[in-house]
C-alpha positions as CSV (number, residue, x, y, z in Angstrom):
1,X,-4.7,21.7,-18.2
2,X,-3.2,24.9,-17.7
3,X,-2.6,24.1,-13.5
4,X,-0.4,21.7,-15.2
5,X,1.3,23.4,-18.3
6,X,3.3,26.1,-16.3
7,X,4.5,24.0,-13.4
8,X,7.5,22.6,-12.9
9,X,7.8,18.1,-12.4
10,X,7.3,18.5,-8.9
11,X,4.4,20.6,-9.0
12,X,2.8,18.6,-11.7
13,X,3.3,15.6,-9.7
14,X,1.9,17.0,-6.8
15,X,-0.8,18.8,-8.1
16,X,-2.0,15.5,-10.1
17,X,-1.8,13.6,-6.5
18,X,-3.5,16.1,-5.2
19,X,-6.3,16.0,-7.3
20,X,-6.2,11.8,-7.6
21,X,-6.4,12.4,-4.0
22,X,-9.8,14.5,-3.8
23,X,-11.5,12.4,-6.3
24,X,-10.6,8.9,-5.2
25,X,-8.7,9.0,-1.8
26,X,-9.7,7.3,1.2
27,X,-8.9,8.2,4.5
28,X,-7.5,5.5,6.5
29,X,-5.4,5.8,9.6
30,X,-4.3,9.5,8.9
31,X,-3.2,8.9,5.6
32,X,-5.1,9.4,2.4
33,X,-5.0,6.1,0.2
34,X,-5.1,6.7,-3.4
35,X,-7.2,3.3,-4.3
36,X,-6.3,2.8,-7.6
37,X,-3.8,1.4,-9.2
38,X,-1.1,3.7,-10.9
39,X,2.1,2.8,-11.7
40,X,4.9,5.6,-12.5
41,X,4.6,5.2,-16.1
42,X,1.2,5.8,-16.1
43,X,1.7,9.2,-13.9
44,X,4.7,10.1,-16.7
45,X,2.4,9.7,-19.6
46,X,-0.2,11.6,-17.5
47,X,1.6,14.5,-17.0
48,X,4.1,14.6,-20.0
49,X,6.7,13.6,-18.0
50,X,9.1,10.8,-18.3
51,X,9.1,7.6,-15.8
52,X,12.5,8.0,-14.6
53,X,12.1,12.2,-13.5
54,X,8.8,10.7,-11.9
55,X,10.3,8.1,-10.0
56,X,13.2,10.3,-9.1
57,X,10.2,13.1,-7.4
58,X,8.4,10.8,-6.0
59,X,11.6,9.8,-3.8
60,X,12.0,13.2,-2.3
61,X,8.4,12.4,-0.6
62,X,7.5,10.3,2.7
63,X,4.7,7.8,1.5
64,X,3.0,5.6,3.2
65,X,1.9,2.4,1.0
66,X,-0.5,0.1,1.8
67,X,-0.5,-3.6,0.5
């Protein structure tokens, strides 16, 4: 919890990836797949954030997504 308390929205958001990522990513073509489903609201309420500021991070990264 504390990782999280004293970062700022981008390092929350990519410290929670991150750690979605060691748990339950799979590798797959040189990416890492995060197999569950997550939606940006869910991430928000995750990390005390709000959906727009997450969707608004999130932009600044290259993602691969996988249907």
């Amino acid at each position: 919890m504390e990782k999280l308390v004293f970062r700022d929205l981008r390092g929350k958001v990519l410290y929670f990836l991150n750690r979605l990522s060691k748990k339950f990513g799979i590798e797959e073509n040189g990416y890492r797949k995060i197999d569950i489903p997550l939606t940006h609201q869910e991430l928000a309420n995750m990390i005390g954030a709000t959906r727009e500021a997450v969707s608004l991070t999130l932009q600044d990264y290259p993602m691969k997504v996988f249907s």
